[in-house]
C-alpha positions in Angstrom: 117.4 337.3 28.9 116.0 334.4 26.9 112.2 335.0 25.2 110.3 331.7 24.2 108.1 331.5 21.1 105.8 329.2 23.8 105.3 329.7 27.6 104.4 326.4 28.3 108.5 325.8 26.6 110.4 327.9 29.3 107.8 327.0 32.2 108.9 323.1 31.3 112.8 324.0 31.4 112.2 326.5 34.2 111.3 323.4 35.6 114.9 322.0 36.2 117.0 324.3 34.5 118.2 328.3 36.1 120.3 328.5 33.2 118.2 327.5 29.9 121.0 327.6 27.9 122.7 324.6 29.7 120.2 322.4 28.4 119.2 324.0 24.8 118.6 326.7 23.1 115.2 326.7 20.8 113.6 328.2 17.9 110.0 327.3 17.1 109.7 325.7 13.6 107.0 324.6 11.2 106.5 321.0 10.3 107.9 321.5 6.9 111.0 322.3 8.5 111.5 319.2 10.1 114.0 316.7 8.3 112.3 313.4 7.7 112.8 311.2 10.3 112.0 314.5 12.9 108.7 314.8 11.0 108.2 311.3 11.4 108.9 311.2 15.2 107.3 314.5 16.5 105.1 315.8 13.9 101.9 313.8 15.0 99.1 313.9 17.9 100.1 310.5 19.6 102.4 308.9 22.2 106.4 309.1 21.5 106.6 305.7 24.1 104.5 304.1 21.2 106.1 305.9 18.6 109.9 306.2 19.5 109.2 302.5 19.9 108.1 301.9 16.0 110.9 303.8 14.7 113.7 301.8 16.4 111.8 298.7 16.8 112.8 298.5 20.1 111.2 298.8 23.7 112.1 302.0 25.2 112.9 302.7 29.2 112.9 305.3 31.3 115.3 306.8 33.3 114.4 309.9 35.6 117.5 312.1 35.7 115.4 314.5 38.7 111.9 315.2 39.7 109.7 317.4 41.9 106.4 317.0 43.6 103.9 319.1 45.2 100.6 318.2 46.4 99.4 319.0 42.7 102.1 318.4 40.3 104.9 315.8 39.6 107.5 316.9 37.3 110.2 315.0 36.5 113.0 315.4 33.8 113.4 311.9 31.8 115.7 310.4 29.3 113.9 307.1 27.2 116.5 304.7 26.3 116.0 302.0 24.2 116.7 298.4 25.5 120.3 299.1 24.3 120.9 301.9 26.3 120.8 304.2 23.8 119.3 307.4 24.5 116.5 308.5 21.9 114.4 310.9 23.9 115.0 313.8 26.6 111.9 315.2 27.7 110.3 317.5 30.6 107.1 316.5 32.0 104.6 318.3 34.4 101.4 316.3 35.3 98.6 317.6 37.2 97.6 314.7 39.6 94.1 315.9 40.3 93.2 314.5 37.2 94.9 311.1 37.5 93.6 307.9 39.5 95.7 307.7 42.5 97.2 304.0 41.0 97.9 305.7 37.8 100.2 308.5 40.2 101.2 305.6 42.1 102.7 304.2 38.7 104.1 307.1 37.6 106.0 308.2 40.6 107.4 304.7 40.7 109.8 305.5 38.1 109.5 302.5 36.3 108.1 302.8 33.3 107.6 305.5 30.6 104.8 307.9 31.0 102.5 306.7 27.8 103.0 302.5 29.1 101.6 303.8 32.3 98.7 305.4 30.8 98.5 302.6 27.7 98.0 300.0 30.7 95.9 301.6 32.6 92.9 302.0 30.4 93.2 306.1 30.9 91.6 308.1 27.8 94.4 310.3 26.0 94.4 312.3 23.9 97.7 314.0 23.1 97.7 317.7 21.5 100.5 318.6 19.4 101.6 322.5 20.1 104.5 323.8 18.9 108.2 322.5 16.8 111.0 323.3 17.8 114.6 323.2 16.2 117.0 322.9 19.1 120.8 323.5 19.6 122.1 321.3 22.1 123.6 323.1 25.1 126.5 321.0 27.4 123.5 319.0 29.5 121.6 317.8 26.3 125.3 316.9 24.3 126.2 315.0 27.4 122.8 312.8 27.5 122.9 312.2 24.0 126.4 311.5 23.7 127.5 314.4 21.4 130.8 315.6 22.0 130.6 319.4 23.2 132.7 320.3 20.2 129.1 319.7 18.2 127.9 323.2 19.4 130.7 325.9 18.5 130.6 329.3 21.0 131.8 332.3 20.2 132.0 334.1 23.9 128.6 333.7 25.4 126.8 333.5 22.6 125.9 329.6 20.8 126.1 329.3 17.3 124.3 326.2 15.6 125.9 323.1 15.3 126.2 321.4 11.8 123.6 318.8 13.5 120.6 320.2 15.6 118.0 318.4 17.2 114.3 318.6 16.9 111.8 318.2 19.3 107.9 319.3 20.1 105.7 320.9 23.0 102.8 318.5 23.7 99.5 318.9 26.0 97.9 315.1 26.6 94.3 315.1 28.1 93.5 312.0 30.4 89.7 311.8 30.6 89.3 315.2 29.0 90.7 316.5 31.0 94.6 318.5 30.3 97.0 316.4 32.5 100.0 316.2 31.0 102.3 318.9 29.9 105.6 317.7 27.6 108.9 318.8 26.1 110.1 315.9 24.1 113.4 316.1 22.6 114.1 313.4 20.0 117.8 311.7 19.0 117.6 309.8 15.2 
């Protein structure tokens, strides 16, 4: 049985995933143990749409890989691409629509645009809370979105042994209005 550093990490890939280990496995790390360009992409309290977009000076896009709704939640499990098509972010998100304006759901739900342009363009109030690193091993799922052959991760029976070339990514909390809206996994690809 899997045990998570974070709850909010294994409630997020709960989310979409019966088998963690499909998508990742994760070890929670400090910011000094991110390489540069990790540090520079996830070690911050702001938007990755804003910042994945500085870093490779290129609009990103969304594409929703699956999602779920209830009549409190929307969930949905993203990849952002740049304009390219090359993937630079998987990511889990879980927003609690009682605190959004019904055209900011609306918006969302539409599937059209990354999470942080909705918000950006819709005047909301964010403020996005940084909560834990994590240096992450790719599982099949997360080598097929970004590309990586599976022969990246190395098994020995069930168990994964790290690849020469993990991953980083973060567990964020953004607060529309105060309020805390927005739960994130955000996996980054340099």
């Amino acid at each position: 049985m899997t045990r998570w550093a974070n709850p909010d990490l294994q409630s997020l890939v709960d989310l979409f995933y019966e088998e963690p280990a499909s998508l990742a496995t994760f070890a929670e790390v400090r910011e000094s143990d991110l390489p540069g360009d990790y540090r520079r992409l996830l070690s911050h309290n702001a938007h990755m749409t804003v910042t994945l977009e500085e870093y490779h000076r290129s609009q990103v896009n969304v594409d929703v890989l699956a999602f779920q709704r209830t009549d409190t939640h929307y969930s949905r499990k993203i990849v952002l691409r740049r304009s390219d098509g090359a993937p630079v972010l998987f990511g889990v998100v879980r927003l609690s629509l009682n605190f959004l304006p019904v055209p900011v759901q609306s918006a969302i739900e539409s599937q059209e645009k990354p999470l942080g342009r909705v918000l950006i363009e819709n005047n909301i109030l964010r403020n996005v809370k940084l909560l834990s690193l994590w240096k992450i091993v790719s599982g099949p799922e997360l080598n097929s979105i970004f590309g990586v052959s599976d022969g990246s991760l190395l098994s020995a029976g069930a168990e994964a042994k790290e690849c020469e070339d993990p991953v980083y990514g973060r567990t964020a909390l953004i607060y529309c209005d105060g309020l805390p809206a927005v739960e994130l996994l955000e996996i980054a690809k340099v």
